[in-house]
Every structure is written in structure tokens, then in C-alpha cells.
C-alpha positions as CSV (number, residue, x, y, z in Angstrom):
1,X,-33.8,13.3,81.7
2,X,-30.0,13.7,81.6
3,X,-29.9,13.1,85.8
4,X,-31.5,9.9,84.7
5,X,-29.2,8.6,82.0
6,X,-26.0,9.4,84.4
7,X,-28.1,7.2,86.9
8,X,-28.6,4.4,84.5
9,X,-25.1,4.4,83.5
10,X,-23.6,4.7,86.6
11,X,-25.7,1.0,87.5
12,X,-24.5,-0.2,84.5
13,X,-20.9,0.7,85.6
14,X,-21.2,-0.9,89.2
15,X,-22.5,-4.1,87.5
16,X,-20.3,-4.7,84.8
17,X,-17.5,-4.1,87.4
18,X,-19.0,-6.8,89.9
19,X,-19.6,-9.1,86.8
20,X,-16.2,-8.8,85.4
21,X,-14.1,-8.1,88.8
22,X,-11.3,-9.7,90.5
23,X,-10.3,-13.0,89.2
24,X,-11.7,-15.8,91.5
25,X,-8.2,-17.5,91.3
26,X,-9.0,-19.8,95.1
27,X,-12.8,-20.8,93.9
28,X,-11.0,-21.3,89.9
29,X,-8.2,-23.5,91.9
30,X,-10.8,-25.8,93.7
31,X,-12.7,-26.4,90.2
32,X,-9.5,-27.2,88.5
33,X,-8.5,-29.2,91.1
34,X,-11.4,-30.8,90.6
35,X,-10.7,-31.8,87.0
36,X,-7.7,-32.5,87.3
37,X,-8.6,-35.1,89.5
38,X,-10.9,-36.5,86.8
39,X,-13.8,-35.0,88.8
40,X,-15.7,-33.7,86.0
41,X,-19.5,-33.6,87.3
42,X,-18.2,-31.9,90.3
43,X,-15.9,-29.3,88.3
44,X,-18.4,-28.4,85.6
45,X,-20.9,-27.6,88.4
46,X,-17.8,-25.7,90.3
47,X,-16.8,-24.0,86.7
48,X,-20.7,-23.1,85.5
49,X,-21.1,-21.5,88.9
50,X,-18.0,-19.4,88.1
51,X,-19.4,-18.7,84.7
52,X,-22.2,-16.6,86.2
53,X,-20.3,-14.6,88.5
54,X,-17.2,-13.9,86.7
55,X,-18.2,-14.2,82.9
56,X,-15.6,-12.4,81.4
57,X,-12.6,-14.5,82.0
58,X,-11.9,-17.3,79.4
59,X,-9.8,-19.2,81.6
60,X,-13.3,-19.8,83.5
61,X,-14.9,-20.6,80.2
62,X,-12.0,-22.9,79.0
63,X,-12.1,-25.1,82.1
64,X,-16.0,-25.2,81.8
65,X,-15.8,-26.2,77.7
66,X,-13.2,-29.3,79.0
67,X,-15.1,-30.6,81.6
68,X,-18.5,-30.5,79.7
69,X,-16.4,-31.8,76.8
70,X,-15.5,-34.9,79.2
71,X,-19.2,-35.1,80.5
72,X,-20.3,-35.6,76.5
73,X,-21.7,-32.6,76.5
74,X,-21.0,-31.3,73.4
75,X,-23.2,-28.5,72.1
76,X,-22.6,-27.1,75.3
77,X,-18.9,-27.3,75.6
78,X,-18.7,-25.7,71.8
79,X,-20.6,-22.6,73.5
80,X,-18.2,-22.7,76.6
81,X,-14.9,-22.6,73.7
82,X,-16.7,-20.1,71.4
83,X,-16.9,-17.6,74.4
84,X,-13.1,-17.8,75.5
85,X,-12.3,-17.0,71.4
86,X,-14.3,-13.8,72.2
87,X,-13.0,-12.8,76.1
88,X,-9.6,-14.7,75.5
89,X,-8.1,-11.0,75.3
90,X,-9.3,-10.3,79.4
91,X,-7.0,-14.1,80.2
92,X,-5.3,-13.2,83.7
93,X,-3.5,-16.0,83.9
94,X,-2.2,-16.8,80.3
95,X,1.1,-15.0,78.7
96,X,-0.3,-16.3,75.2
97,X,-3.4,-15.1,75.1
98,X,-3.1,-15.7,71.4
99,X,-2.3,-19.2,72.5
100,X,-5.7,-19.4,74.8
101,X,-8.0,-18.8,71.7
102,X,-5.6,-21.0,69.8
103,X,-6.5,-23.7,71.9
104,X,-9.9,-23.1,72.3
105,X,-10.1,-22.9,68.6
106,X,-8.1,-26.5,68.2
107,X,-11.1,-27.8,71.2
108,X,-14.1,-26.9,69.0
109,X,-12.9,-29.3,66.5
110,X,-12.3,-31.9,69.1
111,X,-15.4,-31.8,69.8
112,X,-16.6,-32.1,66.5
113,X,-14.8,-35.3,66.0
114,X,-15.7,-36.8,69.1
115,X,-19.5,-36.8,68.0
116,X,-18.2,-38.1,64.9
117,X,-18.6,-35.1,63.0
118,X,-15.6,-34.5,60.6
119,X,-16.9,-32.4,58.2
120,X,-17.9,-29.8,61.0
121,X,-14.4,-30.9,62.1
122,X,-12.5,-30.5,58.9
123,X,-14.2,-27.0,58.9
124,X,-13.2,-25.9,62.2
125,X,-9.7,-27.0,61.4
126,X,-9.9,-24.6,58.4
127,X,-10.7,-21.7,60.5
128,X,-7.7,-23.0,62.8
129,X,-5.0,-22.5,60.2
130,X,-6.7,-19.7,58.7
131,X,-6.4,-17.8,62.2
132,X,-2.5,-19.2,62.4
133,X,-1.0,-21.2,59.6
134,X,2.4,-22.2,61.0
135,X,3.8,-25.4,62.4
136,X,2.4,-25.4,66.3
137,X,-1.2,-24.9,64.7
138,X,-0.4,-27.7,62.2
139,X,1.1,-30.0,65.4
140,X,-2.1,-28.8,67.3
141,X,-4.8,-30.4,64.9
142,X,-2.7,-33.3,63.6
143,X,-2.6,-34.4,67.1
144,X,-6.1,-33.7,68.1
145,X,-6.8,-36.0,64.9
146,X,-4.3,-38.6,65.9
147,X,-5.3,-39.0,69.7
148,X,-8.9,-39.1,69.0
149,X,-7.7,-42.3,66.4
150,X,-8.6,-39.8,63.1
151,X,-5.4,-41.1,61.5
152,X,-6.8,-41.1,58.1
153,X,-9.1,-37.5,58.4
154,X,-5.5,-36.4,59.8
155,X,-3.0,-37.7,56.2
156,X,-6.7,-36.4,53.9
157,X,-6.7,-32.9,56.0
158,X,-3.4,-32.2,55.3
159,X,-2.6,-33.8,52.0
160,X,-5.3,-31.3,50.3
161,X,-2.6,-28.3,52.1
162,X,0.6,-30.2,50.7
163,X,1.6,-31.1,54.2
164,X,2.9,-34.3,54.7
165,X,2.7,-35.2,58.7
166,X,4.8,-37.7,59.0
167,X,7.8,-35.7,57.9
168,X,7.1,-33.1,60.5
């Protein structure tokens, strides 16, 4: 029974290490690429693909989230941000990997005001400042408010914190 349990976990090993392996950094660079250019269909297929063979890197997962963001593909894009907040700590290619689940974080609640949702927004936005309550947080989701035309959600958010934006 023992010989059997070192087998089993020895396949577990090998897999997790093929799952989780070298970054794909020339297959991550054509997807980006890909967005970049504002060629989201095309880089949401190129970043989903990456998702199932390298699922534990968020930068994968954050470039998937934006693109099925831009494709209005929101419940799906929340999923694709929620997962870099949980891998954000195996980022390759970000210093700040604080910063990463920050701005993954700061996405969800994009996404919740661009279906309209501001309460769901206005709750995400909570968790935001509750993770980091200082002033790049604060610049973070006032402009995500702003941009997405939220001006008055934006002056009601942060009047109930005693923040006034405009004197930032």
C-alpha cells in the first residue's frame, strides 16, 4: 500500500510541475500583443489557451480577465481576476506583486460598474481599501469611477470615508 502512495504522489508531483512550469513568456507575448492591438477575440482565445497549460501564473489570468472584460464578458472576466488575487504571489514578471492583486482587485469592480452594478461595485471597492487603505488605492478606484463616467458613485463613495477627491 505504501509503494502505491509514493506512486501516486510521485504523478501528482510530475503534473503539478508540467501544470505550473516554465513561464510561457513567447506564447504570453503573442497574446498580449494581441490585445494590445485591440485584438481581443483573438487574445482571449490566445490567453484561455494559456490558462489550461500554465494555470498558476496570474499574469496569464490578468490578461485573460482584460480581454474577456473588453469582449463583455463579464461573469467570466470576474473569475479570470478572482484567480490572479489567489496565484498573484507565483507573478514572474511583476516586482509588486502586491500591486498585481491590487489591480485585479480595482478590475473586479470595473466590471461591476460596467454592467451597471454599483452596489456589487461599491462593495468590491470596500474590499479594495480594506486590503490597502492609502492614497494609490484611493487614486485607483476614484479613477476606475471617473473613466467609466461614475462621477457621482465616485464624490458618494468617498464622501461616506471623509475623502474629498477633488482635493487629492
Amino acid at each position: 500500500m505504501k509503494k502505491q502512495w509514493i506512486i501516486f504522489f510521485m504523478a501528482a508531483m510530475i503534473f503539478t510541475s508540467c501544470k505550473s512550469g516554465k513561464f510561457p513568456q513567447e506564447k504570453y507575448d503573442q497574446a498580449y500583443e494581441q490585445m494590445i492591438n485591440e485584438n481581443y477575440s483573438e487574445a482571449k482565445e490566445s490567453f484561455r489557451k494559456l490558462t489550461e497549460s500554465n494555470s498558476a501564473f496570474p499574469e496569464i489570468w490578468y490578461g485573460y480577465g482584460c480581454c474577456l472584460m473588453e469582449t463583455e464578458n463579464y461573469s467570466e472576466s470576474v473569475k479570470a481576476f478572482t484567480k490572479v488575487t489567489e496565484l498573484y504571489e507565483n507573478s514572474v514578471m511583476y516586482d509588486d506583486k502586491e500591486g498585481l492583486k491590487h489591480d485585479a482587485m480595482t478590475s473586479i469592480g470595473e466590471v461591476f460598474l460596467l454592467q451597471k452594478e454599483t452596489e456589487k461595485a461599491k462593495i468590491q471597492f470596500e474590499k479594495c481599501l480594506t486590503e490597502q487603505n492609502n492614497r494609490e488605492m484611493i487614486n485607483a478606484i476614484a479613477a476606475t469611477y471617473i473613466r467609466l463616467g461614475f462621477i457621482d458613485e465616485a464624490e458618494a463613495f468617498f464622501a461616506e470615508k471623509g475623502i474629498d477627491i477633488w482635493m487629492m
